[in-house]
TORDRENVO-248176 format. One record per residue (C-alpha): residue number from 1; x, z, y. Coordinates in Angstrom, 2 decimals, m for minus. Example, Ala and Ser with C-alpha at 12.3 -4.5 7.8 and 13.67 -1.06 7.14 Angstrom:
BEGIN
1_12.30_7.80_m4.50
2_13.67_7.14_m1.06
This chain:
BEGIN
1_34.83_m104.63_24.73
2_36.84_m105.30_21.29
3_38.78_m109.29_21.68
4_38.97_m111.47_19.02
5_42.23_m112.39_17.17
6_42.62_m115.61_19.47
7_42.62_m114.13_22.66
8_44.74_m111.12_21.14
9_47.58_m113.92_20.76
10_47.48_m115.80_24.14
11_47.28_m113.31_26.59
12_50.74_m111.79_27.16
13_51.49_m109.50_30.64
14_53.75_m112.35_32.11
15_50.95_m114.52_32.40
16_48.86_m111.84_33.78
17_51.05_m111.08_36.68
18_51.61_m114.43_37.33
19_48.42_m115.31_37.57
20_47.22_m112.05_39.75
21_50.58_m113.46_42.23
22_52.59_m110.09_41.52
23_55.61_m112.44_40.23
24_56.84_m115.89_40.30
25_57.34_m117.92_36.90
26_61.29_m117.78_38.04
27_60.64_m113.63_37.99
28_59.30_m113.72_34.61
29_62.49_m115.76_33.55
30_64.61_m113.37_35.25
31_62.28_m110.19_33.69
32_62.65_m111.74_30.22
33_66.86_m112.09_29.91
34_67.04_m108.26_31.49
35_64.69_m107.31_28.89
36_66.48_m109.11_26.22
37_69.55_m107.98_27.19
38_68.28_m104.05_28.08
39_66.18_m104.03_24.67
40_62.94_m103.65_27.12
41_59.76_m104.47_27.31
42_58.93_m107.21_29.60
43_56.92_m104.78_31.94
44_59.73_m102.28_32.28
45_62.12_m104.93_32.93
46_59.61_m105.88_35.77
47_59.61_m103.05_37.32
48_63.47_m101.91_36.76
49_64.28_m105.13_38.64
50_62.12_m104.00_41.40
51_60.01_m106.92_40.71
52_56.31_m104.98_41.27
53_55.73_m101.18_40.15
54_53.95_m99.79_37.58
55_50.80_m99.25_39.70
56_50.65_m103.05_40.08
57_50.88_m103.96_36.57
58_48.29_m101.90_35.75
59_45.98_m103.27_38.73
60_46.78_m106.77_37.41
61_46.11_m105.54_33.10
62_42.93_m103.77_34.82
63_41.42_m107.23_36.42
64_42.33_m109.12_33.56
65_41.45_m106.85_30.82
66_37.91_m105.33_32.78
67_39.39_m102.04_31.88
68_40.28_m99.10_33.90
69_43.12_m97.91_35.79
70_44.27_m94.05_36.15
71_47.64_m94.27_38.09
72_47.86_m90.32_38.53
73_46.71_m88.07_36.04
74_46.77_m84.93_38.15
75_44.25_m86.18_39.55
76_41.69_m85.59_36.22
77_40.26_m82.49_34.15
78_42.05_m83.25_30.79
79_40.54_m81.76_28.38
80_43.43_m79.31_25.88
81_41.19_m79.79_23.06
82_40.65_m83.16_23.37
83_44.55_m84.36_23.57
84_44.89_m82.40_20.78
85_42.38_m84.96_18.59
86_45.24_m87.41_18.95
87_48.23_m86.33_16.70
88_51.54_m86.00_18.82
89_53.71_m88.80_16.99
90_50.88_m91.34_18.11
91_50.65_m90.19_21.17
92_54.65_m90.11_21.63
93_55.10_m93.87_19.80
94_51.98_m95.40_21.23
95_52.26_m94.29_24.74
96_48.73_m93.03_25.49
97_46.53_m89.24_25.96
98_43.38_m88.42_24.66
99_42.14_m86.52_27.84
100_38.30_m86.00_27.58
101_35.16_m86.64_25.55
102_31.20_m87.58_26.66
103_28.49_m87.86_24.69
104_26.96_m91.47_24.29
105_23.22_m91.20_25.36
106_22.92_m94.64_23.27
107_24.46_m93.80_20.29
108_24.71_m90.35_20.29
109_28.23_m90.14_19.19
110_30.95_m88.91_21.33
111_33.12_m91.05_23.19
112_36.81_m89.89_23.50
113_38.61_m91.51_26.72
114_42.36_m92.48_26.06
115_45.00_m93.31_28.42
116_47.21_m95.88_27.69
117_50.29_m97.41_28.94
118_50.73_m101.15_27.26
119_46.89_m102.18_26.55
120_48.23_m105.11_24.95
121_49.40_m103.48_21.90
122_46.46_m104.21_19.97
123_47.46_m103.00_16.89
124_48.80_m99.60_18.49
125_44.86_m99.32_19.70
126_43.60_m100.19_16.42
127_45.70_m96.91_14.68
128_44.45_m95.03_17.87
129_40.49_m95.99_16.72
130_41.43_m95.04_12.99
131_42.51_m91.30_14.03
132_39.89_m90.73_15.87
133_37.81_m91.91_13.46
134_34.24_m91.41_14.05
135_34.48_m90.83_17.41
136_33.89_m94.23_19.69
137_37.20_m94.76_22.18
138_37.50_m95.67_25.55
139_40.77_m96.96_26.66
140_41.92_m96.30_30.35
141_45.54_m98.08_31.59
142_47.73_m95.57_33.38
143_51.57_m96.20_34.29
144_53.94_m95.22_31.19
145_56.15_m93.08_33.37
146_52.88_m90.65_33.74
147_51.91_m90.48_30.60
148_55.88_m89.93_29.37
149_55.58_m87.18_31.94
150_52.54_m85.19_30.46
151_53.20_m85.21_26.78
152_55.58_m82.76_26.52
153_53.07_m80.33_29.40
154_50.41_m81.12_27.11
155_51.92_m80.96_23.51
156_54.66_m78.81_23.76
157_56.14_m78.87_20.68
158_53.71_m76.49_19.48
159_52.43_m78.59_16.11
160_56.16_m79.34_15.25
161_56.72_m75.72_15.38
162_53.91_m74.61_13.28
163_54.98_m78.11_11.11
164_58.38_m76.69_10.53
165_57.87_m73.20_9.51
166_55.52_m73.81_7.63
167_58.47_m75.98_5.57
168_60.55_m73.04_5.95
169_58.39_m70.79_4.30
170_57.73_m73.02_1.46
171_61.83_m73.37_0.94
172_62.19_m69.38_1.10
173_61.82_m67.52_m2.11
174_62.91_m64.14_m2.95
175_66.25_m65.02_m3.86
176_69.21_m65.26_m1.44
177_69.39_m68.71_0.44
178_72.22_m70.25_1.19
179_72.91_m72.43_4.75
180_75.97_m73.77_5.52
181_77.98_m73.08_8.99
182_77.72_m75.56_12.02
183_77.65_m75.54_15.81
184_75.21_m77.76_15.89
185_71.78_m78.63_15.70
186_72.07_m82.18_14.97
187_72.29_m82.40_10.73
188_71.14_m84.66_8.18
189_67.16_m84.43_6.90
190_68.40_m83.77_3.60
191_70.47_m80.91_3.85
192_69.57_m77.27_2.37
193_68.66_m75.70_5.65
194_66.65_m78.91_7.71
195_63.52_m77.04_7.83
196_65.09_m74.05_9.70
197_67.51_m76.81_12.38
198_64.08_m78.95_12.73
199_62.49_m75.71_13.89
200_65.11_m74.90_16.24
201_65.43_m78.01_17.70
202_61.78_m78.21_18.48
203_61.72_m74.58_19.99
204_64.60_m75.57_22.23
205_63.54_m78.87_23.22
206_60.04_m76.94_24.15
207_61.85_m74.18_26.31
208_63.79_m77.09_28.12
209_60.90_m79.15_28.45
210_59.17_m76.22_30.29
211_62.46_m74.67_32.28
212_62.28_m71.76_30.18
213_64.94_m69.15_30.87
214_65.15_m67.28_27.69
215_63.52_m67.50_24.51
216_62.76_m64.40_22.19
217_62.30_m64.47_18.45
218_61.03_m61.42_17.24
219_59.68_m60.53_13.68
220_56.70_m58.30_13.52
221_54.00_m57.11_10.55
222_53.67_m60.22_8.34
223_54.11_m62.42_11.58
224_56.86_m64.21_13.90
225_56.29_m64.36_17.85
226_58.19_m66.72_19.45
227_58.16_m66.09_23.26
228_59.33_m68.29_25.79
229_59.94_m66.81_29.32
230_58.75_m69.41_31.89
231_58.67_m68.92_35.85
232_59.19_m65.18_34.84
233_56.59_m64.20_32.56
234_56.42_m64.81_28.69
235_54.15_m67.43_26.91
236_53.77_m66.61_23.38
237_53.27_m68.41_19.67
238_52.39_m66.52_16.78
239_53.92_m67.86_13.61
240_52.06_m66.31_10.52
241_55.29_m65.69_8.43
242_57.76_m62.86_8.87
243_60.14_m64.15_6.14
244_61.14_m67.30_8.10
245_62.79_m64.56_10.63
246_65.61_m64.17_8.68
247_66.40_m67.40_7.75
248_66.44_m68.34_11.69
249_68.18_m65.23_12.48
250_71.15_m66.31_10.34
251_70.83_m69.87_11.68
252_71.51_m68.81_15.30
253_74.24_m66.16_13.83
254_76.34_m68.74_12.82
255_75.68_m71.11_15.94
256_76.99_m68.56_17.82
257_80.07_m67.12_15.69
258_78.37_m63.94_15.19
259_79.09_m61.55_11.64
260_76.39_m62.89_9.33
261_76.46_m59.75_6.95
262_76.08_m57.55_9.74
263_72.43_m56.70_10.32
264_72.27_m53.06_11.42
265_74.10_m53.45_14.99
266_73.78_m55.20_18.07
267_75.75_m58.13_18.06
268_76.34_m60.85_21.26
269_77.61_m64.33_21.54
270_76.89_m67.89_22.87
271_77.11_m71.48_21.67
272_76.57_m74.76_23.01
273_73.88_m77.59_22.26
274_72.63_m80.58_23.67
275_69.13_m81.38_23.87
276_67.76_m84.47_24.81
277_70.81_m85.56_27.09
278_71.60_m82.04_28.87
279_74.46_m79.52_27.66
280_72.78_m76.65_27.35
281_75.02_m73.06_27.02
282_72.90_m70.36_24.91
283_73.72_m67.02_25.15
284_72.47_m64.63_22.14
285_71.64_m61.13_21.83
286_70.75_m60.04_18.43
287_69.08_m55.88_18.03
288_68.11_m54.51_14.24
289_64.49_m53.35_14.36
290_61.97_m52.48_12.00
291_60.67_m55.51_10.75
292_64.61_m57.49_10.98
293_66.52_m58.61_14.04
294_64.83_m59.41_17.27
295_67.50_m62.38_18.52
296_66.91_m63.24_22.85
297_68.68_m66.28_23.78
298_69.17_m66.96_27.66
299_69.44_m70.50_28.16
300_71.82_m71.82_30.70
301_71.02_m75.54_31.36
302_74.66_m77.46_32.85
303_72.43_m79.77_34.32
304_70.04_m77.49_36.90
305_72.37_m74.34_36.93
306_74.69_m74.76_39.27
307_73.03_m75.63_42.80
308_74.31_m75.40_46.30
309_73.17_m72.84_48.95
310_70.82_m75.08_50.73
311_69.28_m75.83_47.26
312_68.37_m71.81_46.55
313_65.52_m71.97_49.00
314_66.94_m69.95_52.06
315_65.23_m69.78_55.19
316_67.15_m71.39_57.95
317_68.15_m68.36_59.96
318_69.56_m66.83_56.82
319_71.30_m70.00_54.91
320_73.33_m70.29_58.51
321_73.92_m66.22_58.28
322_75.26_m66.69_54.84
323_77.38_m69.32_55.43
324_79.31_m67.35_57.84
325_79.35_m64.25_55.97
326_80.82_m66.48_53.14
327_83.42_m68.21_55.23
328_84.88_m64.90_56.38
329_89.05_m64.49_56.10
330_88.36_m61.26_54.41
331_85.30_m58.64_53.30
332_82.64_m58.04_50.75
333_79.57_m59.54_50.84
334_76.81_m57.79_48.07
335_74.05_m60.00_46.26
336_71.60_m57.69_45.54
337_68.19_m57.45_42.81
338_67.23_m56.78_39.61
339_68.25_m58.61_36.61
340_66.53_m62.35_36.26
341_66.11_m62.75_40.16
342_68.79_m65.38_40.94
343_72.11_m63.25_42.36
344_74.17_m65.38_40.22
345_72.65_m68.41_41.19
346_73.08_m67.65_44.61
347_76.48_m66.65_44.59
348_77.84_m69.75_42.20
349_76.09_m71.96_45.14
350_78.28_m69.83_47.30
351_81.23_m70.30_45.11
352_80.66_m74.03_45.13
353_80.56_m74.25_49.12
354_84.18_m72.73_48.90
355_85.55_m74.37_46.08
356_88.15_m76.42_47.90
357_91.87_m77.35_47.00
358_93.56_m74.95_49.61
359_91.33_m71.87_48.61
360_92.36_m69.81_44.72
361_89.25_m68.47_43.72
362_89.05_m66.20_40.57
363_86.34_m64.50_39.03
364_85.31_m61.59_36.93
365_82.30_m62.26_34.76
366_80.89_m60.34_31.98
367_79.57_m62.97_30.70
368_80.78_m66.38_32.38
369_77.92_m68.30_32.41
370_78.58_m71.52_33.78
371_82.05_m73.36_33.71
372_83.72_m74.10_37.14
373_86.63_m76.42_37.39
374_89.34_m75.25_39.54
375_88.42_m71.89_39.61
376_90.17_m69.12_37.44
377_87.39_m67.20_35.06
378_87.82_m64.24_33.09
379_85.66_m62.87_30.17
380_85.55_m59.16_30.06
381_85.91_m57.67_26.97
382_85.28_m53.83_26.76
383_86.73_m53.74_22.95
384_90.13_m54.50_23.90
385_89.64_m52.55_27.57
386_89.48_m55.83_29.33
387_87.07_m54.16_31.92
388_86.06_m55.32_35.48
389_88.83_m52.28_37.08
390_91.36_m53.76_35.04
391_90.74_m56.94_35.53
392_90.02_m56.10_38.81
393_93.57_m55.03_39.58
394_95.32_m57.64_37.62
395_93.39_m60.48_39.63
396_95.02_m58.99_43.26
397_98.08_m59.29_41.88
398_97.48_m63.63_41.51
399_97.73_m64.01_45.02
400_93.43_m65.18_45.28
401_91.83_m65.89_48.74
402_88.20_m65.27_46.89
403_86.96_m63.07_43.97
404_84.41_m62.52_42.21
405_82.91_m59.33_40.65
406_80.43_m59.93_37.97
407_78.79_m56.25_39.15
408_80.18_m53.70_40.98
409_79.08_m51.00_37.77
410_81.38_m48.09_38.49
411_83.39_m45.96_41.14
412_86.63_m47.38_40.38
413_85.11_m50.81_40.19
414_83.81_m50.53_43.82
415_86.63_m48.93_44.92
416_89.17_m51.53_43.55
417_86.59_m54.50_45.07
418_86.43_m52.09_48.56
419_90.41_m52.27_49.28
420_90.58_m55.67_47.67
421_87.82_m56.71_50.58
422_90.10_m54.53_52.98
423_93.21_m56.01_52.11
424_92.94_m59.89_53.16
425_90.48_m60.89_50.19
426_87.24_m62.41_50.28
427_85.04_m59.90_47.58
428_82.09_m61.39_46.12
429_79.57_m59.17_44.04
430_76.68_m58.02_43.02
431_74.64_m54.69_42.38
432_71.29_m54.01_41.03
433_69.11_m52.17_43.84
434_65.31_m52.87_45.17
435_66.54_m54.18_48.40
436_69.83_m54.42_50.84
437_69.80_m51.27_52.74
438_69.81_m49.42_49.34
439_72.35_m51.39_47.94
440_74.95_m49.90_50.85
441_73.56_m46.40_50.08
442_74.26_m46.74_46.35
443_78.28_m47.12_46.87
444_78.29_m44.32_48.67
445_76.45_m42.61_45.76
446_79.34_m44.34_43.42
447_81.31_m41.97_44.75
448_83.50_m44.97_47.04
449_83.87_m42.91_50.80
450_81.67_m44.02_53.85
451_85.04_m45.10_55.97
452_85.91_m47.60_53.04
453_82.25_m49.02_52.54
454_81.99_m49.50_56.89
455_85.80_m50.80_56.90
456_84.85_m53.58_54.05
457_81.17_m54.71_53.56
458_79.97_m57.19_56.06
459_76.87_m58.35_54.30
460_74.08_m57.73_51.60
461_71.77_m60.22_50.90
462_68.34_m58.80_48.49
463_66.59_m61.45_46.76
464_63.95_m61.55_44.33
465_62.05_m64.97_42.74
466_58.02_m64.84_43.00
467_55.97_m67.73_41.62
468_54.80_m70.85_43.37
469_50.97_m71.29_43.54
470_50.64_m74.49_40.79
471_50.39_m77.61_43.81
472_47.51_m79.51_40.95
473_45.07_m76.81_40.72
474_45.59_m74.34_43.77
475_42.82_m74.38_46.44
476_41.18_m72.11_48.91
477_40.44_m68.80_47.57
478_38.75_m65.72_49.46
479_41.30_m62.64_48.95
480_39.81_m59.47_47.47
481_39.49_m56.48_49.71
482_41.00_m54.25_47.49
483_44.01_m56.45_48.23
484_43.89_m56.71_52.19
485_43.83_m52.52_51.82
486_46.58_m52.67_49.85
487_48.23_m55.15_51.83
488_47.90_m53.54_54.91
489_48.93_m49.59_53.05
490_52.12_m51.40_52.14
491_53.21_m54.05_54.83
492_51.20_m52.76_58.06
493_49.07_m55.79_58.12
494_45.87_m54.77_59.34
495_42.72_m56.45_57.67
496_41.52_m58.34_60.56
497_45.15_m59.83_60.98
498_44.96_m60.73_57.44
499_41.44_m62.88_57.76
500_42.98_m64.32_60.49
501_45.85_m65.83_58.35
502_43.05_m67.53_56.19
503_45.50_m68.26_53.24
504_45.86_m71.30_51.97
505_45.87_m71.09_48.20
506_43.92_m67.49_48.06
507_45.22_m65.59_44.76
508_46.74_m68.33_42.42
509_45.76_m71.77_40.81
510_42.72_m71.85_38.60
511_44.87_m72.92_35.70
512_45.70_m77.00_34.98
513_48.02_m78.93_32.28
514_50.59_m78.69_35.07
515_51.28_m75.04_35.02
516_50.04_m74.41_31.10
517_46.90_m73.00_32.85
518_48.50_m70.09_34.63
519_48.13_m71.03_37.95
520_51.65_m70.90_38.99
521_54.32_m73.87_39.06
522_58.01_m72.34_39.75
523_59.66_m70.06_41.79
524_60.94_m69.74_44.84
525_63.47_m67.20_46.31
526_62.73_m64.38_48.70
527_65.58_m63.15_50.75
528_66.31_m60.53_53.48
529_69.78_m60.40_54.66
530_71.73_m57.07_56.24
531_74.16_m57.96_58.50
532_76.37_m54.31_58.84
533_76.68_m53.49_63.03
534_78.86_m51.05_64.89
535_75.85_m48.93_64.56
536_75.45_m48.94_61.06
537_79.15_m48.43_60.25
538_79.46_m45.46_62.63
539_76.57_m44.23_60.68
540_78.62_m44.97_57.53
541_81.65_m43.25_59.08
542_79.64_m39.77_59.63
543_77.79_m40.35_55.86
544_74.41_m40.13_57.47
545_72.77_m42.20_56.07
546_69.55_m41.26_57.15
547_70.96_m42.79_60.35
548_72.00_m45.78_58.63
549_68.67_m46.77_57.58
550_67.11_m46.66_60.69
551_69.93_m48.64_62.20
552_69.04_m51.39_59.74
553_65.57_m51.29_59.68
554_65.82_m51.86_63.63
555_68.46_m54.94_62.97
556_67.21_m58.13_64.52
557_67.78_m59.90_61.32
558_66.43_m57.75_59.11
559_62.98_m58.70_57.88
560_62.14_m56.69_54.96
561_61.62_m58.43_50.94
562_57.63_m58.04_51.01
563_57.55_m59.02_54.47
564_59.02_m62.38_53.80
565_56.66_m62.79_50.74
566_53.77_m61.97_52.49
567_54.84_m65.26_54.75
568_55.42_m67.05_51.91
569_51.46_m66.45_50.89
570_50.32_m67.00_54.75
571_51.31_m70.75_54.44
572_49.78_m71.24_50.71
573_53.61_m71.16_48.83
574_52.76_m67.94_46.73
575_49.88_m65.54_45.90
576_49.17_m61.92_47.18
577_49.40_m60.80_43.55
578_52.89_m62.14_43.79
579_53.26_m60.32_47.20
580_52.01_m56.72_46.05
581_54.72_m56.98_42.85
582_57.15_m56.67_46.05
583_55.47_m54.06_47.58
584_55.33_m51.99_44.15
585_59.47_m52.20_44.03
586_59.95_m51.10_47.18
587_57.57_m48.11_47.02
């Protein structure tokens, strides 16, 4: 119901709450000087005083107003095509989501149902009416902090994207451009190259928004894909310009130090940014293809990268394992999976646990991802013959407690790391195999002797990341029989056990905002830990290691990768789909 100018002036949100008994005339006082003082609203100075919470506010703006109240979002079916009716700069500035439409049975027309966090701002409604323009508008009060958290799940950057390359192109001709060196994204409007930093800076701020882990820029025909790698599989935006390719390509190039003229070789480097608040590291890969260079950059957020052990999601039984494994006077202990599954995660965290004043830790990275104070970090550097064997043997000579070996790549790698772990060290590494009983048989295939592997490894842990069923839009799903055959082929299961289970979130999601409808909301780890026994080093000791295997596989501890997965599914964490990607590595 549209208010008149008068009643547009008097009513202001201190009264409201005042007169609904959330706050005293004293709190308002008290609300008004922190908000002066803060450069706040009056309602967030409410509630950052702890004075009543958002939910309140809006019960009180409800009762006054006769409007609505969403307080959680997650709760509704928004409608993509609807938010997008609603440009992204009003929804940003105004605070408030266009999240469905109904048709009118009165009037015919459609009615579009907005959220909105300060219903008072009359005007900001007003420009909200005029963009939606002919549509009639509903307005719904929801808390600001829920709205703030959808926009960028529901926008994502996308229109900014498309907005700035679309600049780009314009800017390009067939002549040479010209863009000047920096480090940085942040530059002035006006410069030469804004368009191509404006683009950037929106891709980024997208992959952070969305906790993706790499982002992939790759010309093609008369197009540019921009891929985005999120919870492990890649999201894609099709950009109908090759030509802008090059102009990013240099961009990046010269973030990251890299030789500009050079286009027909691989090139690598990093650089640093800082988007919205977090240090970011970037690392960038650049290959020469067909249509110009295809540039990856892994992003490595400072903020969420490094994590202790208790926050990478181990099972009880194994976090206390680990911790003793890691806490040994001397040894190796092997973090093992493919590329992308969390091994350096996992061993920073363990890294972290023992970074103490009495314990010299170095490490042997190729490349160092994240920064660690106190502990000594080397960059290899194959041009120069800074390799890990080299490196390898210069680091026992600095007197270290703990190292730690980026990837144990070669024989005289493993070797070196073997009578390191043999010698009074504590050797920290990593190899890519399916699982942990592999990962022993693989040094022995290195060519390192079965005495020196059972003399120095104590541990492997395996780990690999499957996807969390998305908590807004999972629900009970029956599970195809062509996957309980499967399931019970692989794992032993049989069917009836399976039914039995009745899993709690069936396949995956049915697709929400949340999880950009994929039905999956992050990962989690999946670990199975080998513990080495007299058993399995005698079998070591004779190189059988046929005899090995079975003495693992019959380890109290050991609980296989797909095993634990399939767990995972029984109580609703992760999908079967999620569970038979296991089962296909370790066939």
């Amino acid at each position: 119901m549209p208010e008149d100018n008068s009643s547009r002036k008097r009513l202001r949100i201190g009264d409201v709450l005042v007169q609904s008994g959330i706050i005293t005339e004293n709190d308002v006082e008290e609300a008004l000087n922190y908000s002066k003082e803060m450069n706040l609203k009056l309602g967030q100075a409410v509630v950052a005083l702890g004075l009543a919470t958002e939910a309140d506010i809006c019960t009180a703006l409800g009762q006054q107003l006769q409007m609505t109240v969403f307080t959680d979002l997650s709760k509704l079916n928004i409608d993509s095509n609807v938010v997008q009716m609603l440009p992204e700069n009003i929804a940003r500035q105004k605070r408030a989501l266009a999240i469905s439409k109904r048709l009118n049975q009165n009037t015919g027309n459609d009615v579009i149902t907005v959220v909105i966090a300060d219903p008072l701002d009359y005007y900001g409604r007003d420009d909200i009416v005029d963009k939606l323009d002919p549509n009639e508008v509903d307005f719904v009060i929801t808390p600001e902090s829920e709205i703030v958290k959808y926009l960028p799940m529901l926008y994502r950057n996308t229109e900014n994207i498309a907005k700035y390359a679309d600049q780009l192109q314009s800017e390009i001709t067939k002549s040479a451009f010209e863009v000047g060196a920096t480090d940085t994204l942040n530059v002035d409007d006006d410069s030469s190259d804004a368009a191509v930093v404006n683009l950037l800076k929106s891709v980024f701020e997208d992959a952070i928004n969305w906790k993706a882990s790499d982002i992939h820029i790759e010309p093609d025909d008369g197009v540019l894909r921009i891929r985005q790698r999120i919870d492990g599989s890649l999201t894609e935006q099709i950009l109908p310009s090759s030509d802008i390719g090059a102009a990013i390509a240099l961009r990046i190039k010269l973030m990251a130090g890299l030789d500009i003229s050079e286009k027909r070789l691989p090139q690598d480097g990093r650089f640093h940014i800082t988007i919205a608040g977090n240090g970011v590291d970037v690392r960038v890969s650049t290959l020469p293809t067909q249509y110009g260079e295809s540039i990856v950059m892994r992003i490595l957020n400072q903020a969420t990268g490094l994590v202790s052990l208790n926050a990478t999601g181990m099972p009880e039984k194994i976090l206390e394992s680990m911790r003793i494994q890691i806490h040994r006077p001397h040894g190796m202990i092997l973090v093992t999976g493919p590329t992308g599954s969390g091994k350096t995660t996992t061993l920073y965290g363990a890294l972290n646990e023992l970074n103490t004043p009495d314990v010299k830790i170095i490490t042997v990275e190729d490349p160092v991802e994240f920064r660690l104070p106190r502990i000594t970090q080397v960059q290899i550097n194959q041009k120069i013959g800074l390799d890990f064997a080299n490196v390898l043997r210069a680091c026992l000579r600095q007197d270290p407690d703990v190292i730690l070996v980026g990837e144990m790549r070669d024989k005289e790698t493993s070797e070196i790391g073997l009578r390191g772990a043999m010698t009074g060290h504590l050797v920290l590494s990593t190899l890519h195999t399916n699982d942990a009983i592999s990962s022993t048989m693989r040094l022995v295939d290195m060519g390192a002797p079965g005495y020196l592997v059972a003399s120095s490894l104590k541990a492997v842990l395996a780990q690999r990341l499957v996807r969390r069923v998305c908590p807004k839009c999972g629900d009970y799903c029956e599970v195809e029989p062509s996957q309980e055959r499967f399931i019970e082929a692989a794992l032993g299961v049989p069917i009836e056990e399976q039914r039995q289970h009745k899993f709690k979130l069936g396949n995956k999601g049915k697709g929400c905002q949340y999880c950009n409808f994929s039905g999956y909301k992050g990962r989690i780890g999946v670990f199975e830990l080998l513990v080495l026994n007299d058993a399995m080093m005698d079998a070591l000791r004779k190189d059988d290691l046929e005899e090995f295997a079975r003495c693992a596989k019959e380890s109290p501890m050991y609980k296989p990768l797909a095993k634990v997965a399939y767990d995972l599914a029984v109580d609703g964490v992760t999908s079967i789909e999620e569970v038979m990607k296991l089962c296909e590595v370790n066939d």
